[in-house]
N, C-alpha and C positions, 0 to 999 in steps of 0.2 A: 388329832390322834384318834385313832379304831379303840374302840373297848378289846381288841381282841389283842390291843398291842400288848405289850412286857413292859416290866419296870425298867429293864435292861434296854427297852428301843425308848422308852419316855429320855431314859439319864443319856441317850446316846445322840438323840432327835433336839436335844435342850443343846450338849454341846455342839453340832452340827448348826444350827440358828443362831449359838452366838459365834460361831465363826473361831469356838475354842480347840483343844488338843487332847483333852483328857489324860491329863500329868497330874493331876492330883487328887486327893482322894475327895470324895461326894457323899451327899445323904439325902434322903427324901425322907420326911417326915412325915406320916399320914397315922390317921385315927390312934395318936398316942405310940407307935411306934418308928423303930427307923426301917428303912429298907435302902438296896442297892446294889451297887455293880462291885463286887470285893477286887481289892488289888494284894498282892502278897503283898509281907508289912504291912497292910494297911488293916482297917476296919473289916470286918467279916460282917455275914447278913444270915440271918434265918432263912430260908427257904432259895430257890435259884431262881435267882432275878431273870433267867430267858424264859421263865415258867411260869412267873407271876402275871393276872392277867390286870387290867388296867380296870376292867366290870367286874371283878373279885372282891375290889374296896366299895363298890356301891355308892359312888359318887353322886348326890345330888347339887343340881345348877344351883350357883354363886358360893359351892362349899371352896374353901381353898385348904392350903397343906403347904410344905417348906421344902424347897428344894437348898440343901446346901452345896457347897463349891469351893474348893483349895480354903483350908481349914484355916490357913494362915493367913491368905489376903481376906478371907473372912465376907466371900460372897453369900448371902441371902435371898433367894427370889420366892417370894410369895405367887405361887401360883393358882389361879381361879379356875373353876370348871365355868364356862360362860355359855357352852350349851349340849346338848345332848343330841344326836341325829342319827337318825338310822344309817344302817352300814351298806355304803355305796360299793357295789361290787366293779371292778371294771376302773376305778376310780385311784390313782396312788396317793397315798396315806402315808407319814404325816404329809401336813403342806403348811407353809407361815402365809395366813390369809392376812397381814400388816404388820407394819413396825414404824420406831418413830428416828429412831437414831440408831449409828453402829453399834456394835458391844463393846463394854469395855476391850481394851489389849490383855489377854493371857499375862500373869504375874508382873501385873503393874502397879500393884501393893496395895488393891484394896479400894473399897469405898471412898473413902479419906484421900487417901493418894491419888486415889483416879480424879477427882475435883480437883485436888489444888493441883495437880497436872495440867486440866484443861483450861486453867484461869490463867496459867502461867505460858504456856505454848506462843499464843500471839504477840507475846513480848520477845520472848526467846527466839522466834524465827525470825522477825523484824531486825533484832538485833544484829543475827546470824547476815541476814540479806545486808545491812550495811558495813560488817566488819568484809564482808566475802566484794562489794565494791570498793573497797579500802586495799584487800587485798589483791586485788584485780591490777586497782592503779599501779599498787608497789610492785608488781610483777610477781611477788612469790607465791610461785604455782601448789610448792607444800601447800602451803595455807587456804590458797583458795579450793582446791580437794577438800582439805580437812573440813569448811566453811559447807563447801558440796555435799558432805558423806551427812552432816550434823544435819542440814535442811532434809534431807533425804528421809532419816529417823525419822525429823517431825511431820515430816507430808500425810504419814498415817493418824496422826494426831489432830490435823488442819481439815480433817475429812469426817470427823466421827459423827458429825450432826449429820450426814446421808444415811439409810438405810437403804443395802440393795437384797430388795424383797426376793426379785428374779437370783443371784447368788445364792440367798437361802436355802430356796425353793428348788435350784440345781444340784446343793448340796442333800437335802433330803430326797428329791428325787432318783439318788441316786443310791439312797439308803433304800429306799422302799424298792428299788429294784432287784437288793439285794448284792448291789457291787461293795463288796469290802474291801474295796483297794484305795479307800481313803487313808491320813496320814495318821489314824492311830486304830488301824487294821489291827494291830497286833493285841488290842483285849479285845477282839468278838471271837467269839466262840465258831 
């Protein structure tokens, strides 16, 4: 991220990397306060987050701060400032220089649920693949659709240990161009 960015490209730049929608309300907690992106109904914020600058809070390396996320699956991401670098002009801004694994799935119930999700999948599609051979034999096509549709779900499930940096990096690059014709166009200003 640019010191020149906004709270509003930081909380836009965060769901964009993880590959989220921005459906639910957020907070970034920094030097004892909150800040953020207001949704009507939701949370309101002092000051207008396209305004706020990122070099405003004077961030010094290894300080972190709390990004919150869908209040109800109750994500937390502790984020770290890990370096500080002069402002390359010519250069598009944000960009994900690593990752280690996908992001969780959008409203998949949370920390807790997301685990015992993942521990459970390689049974469940296993299962699925020999009822859908079963169903094969018997001929009934109902079933082996339905057997079809269920594996299909879990294929995003069966993939989560890939990160793809390059997808990230298309998606932010395509913030920093300033194309808001992404799929949750409709909060930027």
């Amino acid at each position: 991220m640019r010191s020149d960015s906004t709270i509003a490209d930081l909380h836009y730049t965060l769901q964009l990397a993880m590959g989220w929608t921005d459906t639910h309300l957020h907070c970034f907690h920094i030097h004892g306060k909150d800040y953020g992106v207001g949704h009507s109904g939701g949370m309101t914020f002092a000051g207008d987050p396209h305004a706020v600058r990122l070099a405003a809070y004077q961030f010094r390396v290894r300080e972190c701060f709390r990004y919150e996320y869908n209040f109800h699956d109750d994500w937390q991401h502790d984020l770290r400032i890990e370096r500080i670098l002069p402002v390359e002009s010519g250069r598009l801004s944000p960009v994900c220089t690593g990752g280690k694994r996908a992001a969780p799935p959008e409203d998949c119930g949370g920390p807790q649920a997301f685990c015992a999700q993942l521990r459970a999948v390689p049974g469940e599609a296993h299962d699925r693949r020999a009822q859908l051979v079963e169903d094969i034999r018997a001929g009934d096509l109902d079933a082996v659709q339905d057997q079809l549709d269920a594996l299909e779900d879990l294929q995003d499930w069966l993939t989560l240990d890939r990160f793809d940096r390059r997808a990230a990096n298309a998606r932010l690059a395509q913030y920093a161009r300033g194309d808001r014709t992404w799929f949750f166009a409709e909060h930027l200003g």
